[in-house]
C-alpha positions as protocol buffer text, in pm:
chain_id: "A"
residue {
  index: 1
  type: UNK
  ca { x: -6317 y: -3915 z: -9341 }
}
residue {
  index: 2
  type: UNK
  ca { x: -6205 y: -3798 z: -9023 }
}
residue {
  index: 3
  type: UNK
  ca { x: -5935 y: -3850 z: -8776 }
}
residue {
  index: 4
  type: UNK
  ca { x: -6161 y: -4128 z: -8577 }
}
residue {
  index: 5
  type: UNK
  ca { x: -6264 y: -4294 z: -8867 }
}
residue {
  index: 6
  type: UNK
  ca { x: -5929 y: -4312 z: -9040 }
}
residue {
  index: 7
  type: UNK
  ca { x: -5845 y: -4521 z: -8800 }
}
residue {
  index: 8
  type: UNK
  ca { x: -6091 y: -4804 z: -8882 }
}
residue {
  index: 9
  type: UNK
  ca { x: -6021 y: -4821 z: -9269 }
}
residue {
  index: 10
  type: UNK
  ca { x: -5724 y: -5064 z: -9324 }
}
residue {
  index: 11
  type: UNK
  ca { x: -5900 y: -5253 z: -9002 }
}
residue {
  index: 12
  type: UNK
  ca { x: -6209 y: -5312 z: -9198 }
}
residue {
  index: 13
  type: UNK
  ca { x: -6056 y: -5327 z: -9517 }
}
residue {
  index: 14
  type: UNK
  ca { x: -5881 y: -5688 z: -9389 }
}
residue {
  index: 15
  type: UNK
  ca { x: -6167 y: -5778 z: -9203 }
}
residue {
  index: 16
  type: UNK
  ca { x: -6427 y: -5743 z: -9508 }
}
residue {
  index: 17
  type: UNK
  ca { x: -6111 y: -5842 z: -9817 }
}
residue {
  index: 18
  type: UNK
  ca { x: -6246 y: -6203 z: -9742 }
}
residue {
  index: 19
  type: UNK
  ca { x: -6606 y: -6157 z: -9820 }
}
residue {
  index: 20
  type: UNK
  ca { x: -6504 y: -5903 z: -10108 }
}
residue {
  index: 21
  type: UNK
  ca { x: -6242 y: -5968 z: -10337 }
}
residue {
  index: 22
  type: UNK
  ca { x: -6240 y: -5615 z: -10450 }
}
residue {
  index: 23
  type: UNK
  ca { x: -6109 y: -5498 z: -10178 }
}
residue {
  index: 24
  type: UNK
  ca { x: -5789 y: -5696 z: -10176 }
}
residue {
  index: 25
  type: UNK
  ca { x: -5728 y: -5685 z: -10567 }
}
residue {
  index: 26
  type: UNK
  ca { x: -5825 y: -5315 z: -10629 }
}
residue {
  index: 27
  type: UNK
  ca { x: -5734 y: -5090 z: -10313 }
}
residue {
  index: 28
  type: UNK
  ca { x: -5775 y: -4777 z: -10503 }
}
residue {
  index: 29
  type: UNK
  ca { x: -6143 y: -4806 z: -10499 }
}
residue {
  index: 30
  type: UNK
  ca { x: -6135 y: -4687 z: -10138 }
}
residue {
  index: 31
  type: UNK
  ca { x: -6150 y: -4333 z: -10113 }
}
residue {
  index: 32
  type: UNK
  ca { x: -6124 y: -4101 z: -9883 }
}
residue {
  index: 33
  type: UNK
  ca { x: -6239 y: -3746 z: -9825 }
}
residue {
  index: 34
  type: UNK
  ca { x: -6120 y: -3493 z: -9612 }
}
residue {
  index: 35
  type: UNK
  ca { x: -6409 y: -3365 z: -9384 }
}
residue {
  index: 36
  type: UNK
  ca { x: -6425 y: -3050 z: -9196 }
}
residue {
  index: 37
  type: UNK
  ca { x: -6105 y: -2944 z: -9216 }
}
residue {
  index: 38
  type: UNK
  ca { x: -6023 y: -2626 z: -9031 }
}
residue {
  index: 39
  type: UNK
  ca { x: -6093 y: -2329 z: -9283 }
}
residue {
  index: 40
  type: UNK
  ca { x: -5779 y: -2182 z: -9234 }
}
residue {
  index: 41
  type: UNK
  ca { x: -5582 y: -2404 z: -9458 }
}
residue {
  index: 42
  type: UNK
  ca { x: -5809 y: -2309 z: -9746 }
}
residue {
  index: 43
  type: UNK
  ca { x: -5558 y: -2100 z: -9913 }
}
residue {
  index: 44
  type: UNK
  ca { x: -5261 y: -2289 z: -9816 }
}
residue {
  index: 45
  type: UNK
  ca { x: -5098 y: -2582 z: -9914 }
}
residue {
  index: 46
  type: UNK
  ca { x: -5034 y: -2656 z: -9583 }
}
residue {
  index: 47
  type: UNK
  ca { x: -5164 y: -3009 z: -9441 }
}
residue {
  index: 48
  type: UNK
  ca { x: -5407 y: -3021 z: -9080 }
}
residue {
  index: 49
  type: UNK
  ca { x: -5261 y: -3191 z: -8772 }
}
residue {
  index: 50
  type: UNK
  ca { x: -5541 y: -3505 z: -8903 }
}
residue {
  index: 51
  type: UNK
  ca { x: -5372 y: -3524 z: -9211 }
}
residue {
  index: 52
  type: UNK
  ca { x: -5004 y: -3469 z: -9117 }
}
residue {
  index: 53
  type: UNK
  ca { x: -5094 y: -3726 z: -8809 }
}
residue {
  index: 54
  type: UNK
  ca { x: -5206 y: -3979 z: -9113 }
}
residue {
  index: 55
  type: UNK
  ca { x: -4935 y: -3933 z: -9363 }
}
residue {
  index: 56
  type: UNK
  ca { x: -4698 y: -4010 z: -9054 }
}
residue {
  index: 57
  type: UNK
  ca { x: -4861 y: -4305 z: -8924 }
}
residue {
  index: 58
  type: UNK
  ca { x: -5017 y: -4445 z: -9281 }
}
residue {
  index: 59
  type: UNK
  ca { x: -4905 y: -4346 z: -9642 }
}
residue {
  index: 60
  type: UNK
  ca { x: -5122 y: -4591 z: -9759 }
}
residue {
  index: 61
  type: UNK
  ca { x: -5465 y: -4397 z: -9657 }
}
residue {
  index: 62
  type: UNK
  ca { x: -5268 y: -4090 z: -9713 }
}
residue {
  index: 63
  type: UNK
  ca { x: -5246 y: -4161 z: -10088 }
}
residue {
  index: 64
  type: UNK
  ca { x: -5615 y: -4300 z: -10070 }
}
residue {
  index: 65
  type: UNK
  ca { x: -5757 y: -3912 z: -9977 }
}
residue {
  index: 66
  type: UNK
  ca { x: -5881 y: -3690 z: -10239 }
}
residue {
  index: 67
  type: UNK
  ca { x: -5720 y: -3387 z: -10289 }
}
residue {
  index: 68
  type: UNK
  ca { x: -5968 y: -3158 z: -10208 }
}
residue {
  index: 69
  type: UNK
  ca { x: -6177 y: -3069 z: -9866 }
}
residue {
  index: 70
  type: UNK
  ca { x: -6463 y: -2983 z: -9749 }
}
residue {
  index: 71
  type: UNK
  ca { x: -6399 y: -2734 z: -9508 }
}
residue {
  index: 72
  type: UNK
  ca { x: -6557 y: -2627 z: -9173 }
}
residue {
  index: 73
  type: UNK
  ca { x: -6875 y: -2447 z: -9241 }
}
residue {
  index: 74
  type: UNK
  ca { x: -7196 y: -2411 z: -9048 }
}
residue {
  index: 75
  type: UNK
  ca { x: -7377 y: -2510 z: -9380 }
}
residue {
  index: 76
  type: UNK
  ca { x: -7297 y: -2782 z: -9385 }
}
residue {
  index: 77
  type: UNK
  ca { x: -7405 y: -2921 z: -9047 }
}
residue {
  index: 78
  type: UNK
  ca { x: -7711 y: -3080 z: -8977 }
}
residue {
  index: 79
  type: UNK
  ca { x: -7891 y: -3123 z: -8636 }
}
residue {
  index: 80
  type: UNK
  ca { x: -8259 y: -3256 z: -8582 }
}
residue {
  index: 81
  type: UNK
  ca { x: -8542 y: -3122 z: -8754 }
}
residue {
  index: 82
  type: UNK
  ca { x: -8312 y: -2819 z: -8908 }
}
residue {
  index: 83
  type: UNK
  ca { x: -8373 y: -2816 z: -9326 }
}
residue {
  index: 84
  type: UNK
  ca { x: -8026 y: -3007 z: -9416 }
}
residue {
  index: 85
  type: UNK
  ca { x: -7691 y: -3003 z: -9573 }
}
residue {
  index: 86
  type: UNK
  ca { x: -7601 y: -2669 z: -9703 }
}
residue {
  index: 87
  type: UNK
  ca { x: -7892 y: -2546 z: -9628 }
}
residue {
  index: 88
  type: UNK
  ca { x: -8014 y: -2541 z: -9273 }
}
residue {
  index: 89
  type: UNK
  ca { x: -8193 y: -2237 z: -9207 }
}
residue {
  index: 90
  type: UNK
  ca { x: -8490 y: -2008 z: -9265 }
}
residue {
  index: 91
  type: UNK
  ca { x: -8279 y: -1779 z: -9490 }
}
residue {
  index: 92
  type: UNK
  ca { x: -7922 y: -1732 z: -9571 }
}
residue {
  index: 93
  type: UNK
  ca { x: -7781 y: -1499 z: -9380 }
}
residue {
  index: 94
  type: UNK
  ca { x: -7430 y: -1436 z: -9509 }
}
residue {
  index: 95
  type: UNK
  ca { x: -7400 y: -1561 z: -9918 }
}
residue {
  index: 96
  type: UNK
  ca { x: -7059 y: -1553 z: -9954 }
}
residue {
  index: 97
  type: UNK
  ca { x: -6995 y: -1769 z: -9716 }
}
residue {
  index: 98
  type: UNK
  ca { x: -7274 y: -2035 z: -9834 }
}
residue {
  index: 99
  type: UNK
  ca { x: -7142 y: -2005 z: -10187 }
}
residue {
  index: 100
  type: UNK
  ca { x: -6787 y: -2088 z: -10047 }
}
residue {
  index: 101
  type: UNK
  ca { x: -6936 y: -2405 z: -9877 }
}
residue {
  index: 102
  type: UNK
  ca { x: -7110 y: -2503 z: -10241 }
}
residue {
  index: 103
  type: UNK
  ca { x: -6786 y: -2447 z: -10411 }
}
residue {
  index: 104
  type: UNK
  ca { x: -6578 y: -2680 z: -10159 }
}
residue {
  index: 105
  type: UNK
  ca { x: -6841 y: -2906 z: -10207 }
}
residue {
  index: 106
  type: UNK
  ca { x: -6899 y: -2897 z: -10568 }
}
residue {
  index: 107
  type: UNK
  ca { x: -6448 y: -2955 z: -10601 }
}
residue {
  index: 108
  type: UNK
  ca { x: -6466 y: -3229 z: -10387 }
}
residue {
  index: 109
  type: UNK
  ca { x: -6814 y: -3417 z: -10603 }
}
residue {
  index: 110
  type: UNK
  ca { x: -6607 y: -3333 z: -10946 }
}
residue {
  index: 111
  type: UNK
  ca { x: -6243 y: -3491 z: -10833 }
}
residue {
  index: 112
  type: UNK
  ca { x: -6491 y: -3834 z: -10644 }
}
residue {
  index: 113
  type: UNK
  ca { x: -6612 y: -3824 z: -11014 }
}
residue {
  index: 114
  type: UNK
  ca { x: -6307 y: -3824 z: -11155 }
}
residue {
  index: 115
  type: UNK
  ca { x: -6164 y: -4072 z: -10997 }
}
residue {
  index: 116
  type: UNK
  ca { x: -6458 y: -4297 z: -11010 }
}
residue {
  index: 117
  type: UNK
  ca { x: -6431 y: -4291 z: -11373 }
}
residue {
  index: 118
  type: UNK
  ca { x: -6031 y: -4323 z: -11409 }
}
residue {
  index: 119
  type: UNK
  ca { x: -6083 y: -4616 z: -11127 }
}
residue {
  index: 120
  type: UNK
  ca { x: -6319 y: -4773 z: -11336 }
}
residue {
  index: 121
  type: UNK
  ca { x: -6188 y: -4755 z: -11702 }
}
């Protein structure tokens, strides 16, 4: 999620709780992820603007978020005809940095797992 769309999910979470009973009786299957957070708080425990803006305004989504990021990272962009997420070029032109953009990646798949399966035990 970002900032613009964190501002839809309660909204469509009472419009849909109707048609989907889910919704209403099991919140915590809503997740959210935090998406290309600035790559400066990767060493920090320090929240973005986005997120501090969130907590402030909604606890509820807050609590929602998954722990872990996926950072800014020109790997994982995607424009046109280019080859596609985490990969979008002819070569690789700097590997540390692509293997830092797996690894944020990979954290954030293996705690959406996790939670999946504690969510659904």
């Amino acid at each position: 999620m970002d900032i613009f769309s964190v501002r839809g999910i309660l909204m469509l979470r009472d419009i849909f709780s109707d048609r989907f009973i889910w919704l209403r009786e099991n919140p915590r299957r809503i997740i959210g992820i935090w998406n290309m957070v600035a790559s400066r708080f990767r060493h920090s425990n320090r929240v973005s603007v986005a997120e501090r803006t969130l907590q402030q305004s909604s606890e509820e989504i807050f609590r929602m978020a998954l722990a872990n990021r996926i950072y800014e990272t020109d790997y994982l962009h995607y424009v046109g005809q280019n080859r596609g997420f985490l990969h979008d070029r002819m070569g690789i032109a700097r590997v540390d940095l692509f293997n830092t953009a797996k690894r944020d990646l990979t954290n954030v798949c293996t705690e959406l797992f996790q939670h999946v399966e504690r969510v659904g035990a």
